[in-house]
C-alpha positions as CSV (number, residue, x, y, z in Angstrom):
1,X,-150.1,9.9,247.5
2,X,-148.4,8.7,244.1
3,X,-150.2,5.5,244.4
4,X,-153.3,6.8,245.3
5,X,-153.5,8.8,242.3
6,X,-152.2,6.4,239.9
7,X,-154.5,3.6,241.2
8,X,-157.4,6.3,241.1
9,X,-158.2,9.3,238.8
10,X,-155.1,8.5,236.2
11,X,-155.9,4.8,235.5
12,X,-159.9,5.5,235.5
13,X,-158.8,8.5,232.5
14,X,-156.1,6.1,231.0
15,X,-157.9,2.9,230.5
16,X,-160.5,3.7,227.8
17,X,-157.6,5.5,225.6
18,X,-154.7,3.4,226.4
19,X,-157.2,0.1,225.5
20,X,-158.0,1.1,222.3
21,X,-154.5,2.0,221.5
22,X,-153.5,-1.4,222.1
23,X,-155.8,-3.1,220.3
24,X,-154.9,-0.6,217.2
25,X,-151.4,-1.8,217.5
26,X,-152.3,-5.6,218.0
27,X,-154.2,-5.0,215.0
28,X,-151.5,-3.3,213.1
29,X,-153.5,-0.4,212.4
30,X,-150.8,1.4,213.8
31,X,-146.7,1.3,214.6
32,X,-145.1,1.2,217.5
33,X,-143.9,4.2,217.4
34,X,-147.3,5.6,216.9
35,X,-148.8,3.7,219.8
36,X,-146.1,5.0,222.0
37,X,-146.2,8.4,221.0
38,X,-150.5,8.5,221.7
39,X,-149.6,6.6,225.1
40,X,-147.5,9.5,226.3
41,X,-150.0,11.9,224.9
42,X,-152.8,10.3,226.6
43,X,-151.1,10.0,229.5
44,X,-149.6,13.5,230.0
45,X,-153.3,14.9,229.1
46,X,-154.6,12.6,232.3
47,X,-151.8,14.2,234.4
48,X,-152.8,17.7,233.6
49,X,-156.4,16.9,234.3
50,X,-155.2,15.6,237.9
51,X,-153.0,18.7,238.1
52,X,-156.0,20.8,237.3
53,X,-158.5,19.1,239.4
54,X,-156.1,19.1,242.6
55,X,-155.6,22.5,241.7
56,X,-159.1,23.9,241.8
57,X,-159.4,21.7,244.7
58,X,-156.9,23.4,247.2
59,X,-157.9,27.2,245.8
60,X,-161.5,26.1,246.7
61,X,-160.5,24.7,250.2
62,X,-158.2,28.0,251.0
63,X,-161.3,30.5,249.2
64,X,-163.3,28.9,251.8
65,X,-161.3,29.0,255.0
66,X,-160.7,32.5,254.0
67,X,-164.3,33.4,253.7
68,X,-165.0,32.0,256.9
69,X,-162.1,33.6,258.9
70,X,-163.4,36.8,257.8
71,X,-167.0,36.9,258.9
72,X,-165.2,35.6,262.6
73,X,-163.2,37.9,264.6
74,X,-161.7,35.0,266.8
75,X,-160.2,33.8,263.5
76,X,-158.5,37.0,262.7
77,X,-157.3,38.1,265.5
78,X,-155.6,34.3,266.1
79,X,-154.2,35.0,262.6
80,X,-152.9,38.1,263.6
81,X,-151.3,36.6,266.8
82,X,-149.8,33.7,265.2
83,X,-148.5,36.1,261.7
84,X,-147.3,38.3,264.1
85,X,-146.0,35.8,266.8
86,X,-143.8,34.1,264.1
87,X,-142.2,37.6,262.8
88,X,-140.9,38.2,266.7
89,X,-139.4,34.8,266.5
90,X,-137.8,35.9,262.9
91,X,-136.8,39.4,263.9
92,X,-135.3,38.4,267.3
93,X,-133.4,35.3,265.7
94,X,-132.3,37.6,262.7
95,X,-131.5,40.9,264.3
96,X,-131.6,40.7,268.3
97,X,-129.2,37.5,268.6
98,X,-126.5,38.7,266.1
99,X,-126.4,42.5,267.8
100,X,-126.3,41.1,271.1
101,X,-123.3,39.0,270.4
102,X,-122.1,41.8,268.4
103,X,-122.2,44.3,270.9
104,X,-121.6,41.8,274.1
105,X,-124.5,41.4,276.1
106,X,-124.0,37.4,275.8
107,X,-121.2,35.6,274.9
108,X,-123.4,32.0,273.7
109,X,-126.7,32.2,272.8
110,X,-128.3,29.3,272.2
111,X,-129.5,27.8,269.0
112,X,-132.7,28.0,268.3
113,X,-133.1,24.4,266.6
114,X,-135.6,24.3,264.1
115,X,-137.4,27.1,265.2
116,X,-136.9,29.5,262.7
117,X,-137.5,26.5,259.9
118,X,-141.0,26.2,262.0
119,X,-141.2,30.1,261.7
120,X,-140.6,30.3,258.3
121,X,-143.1,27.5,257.4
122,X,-146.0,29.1,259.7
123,X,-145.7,32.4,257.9
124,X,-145.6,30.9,254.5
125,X,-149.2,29.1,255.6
126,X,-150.5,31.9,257.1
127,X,-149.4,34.2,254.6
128,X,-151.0,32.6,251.7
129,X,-148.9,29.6,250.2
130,X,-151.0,27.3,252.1
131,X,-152.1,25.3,248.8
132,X,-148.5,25.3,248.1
133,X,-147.7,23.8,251.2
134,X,-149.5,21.1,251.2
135,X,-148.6,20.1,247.5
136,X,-145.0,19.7,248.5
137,X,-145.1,18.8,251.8
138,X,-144.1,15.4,253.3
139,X,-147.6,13.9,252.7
140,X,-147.3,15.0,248.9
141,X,-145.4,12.1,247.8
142,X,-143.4,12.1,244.5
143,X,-143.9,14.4,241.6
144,X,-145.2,12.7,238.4
């Protein structure tokens, strides 16, 4: 995703600026440490405008699934089975498992693997950090 957006939106924003800076500095119409200091500015206001866009781009995308899910009942009523699905999972991992072995009714439970990470993760989508979920998941690359 890095590349993508440093081959894409950031150079297409950069070149223009960063161009004409050079050629100020070739030309000595400017020092070094000029040039360098409107590079980084022209660079960090390009990442803020690829921040901004990507923003306004994943709050559209969630307004719109939301709208959706709420003129459709199937839609709800799966949200409500998976939200509330995922809190059995939680509450029986978190509360069941210890007072059973607490008060003997099994001696080894089994782990449950990765399935309160999975829990965890579905309610934080389903719950409304969707949009952040998707900026820092494993598809989201580096931070800049």
């Amino acid at each position: 995703m890095l590349a993508s957006i440093l081959a894409g939106p950031i150079v297409k924003m950069l070149f223009g600026t960063v161009q004409g800076i050079f050629k100020d500095y070739f030309n000595k119409e400017i020092s070094k440490a000029e040039a360098e200091a409107r590079i980084k500015e022209a660079v960090t206001a390009s990442i803020a405008k690829v921040e901004v866009s990507h923003a306004e781009a994943l709050a559209s995308t969630y307004e719109s699934f939301w709208k959706h899910g709420s003129k459709h009942k199937i839609v709800l009523w799966c949200w409500a089975a998976a939200t509330i699905s995922q809190l059995f999972v939680l509450f029986w991992y978190q509360w069941i498992v210890p007072w059973g072995t607490f008060w003997g009714w099994w001696v080894n439970y089994p782990s449950p693997g990765s399935t309160v990470d999975w829990a965890y993760l579905l309610l934080a989508g389903l719950l409304g950090m969707a949009p952040l979920v998707l900026r820092a998941g494993p598809g989201a690359g580096q931070k800049i």
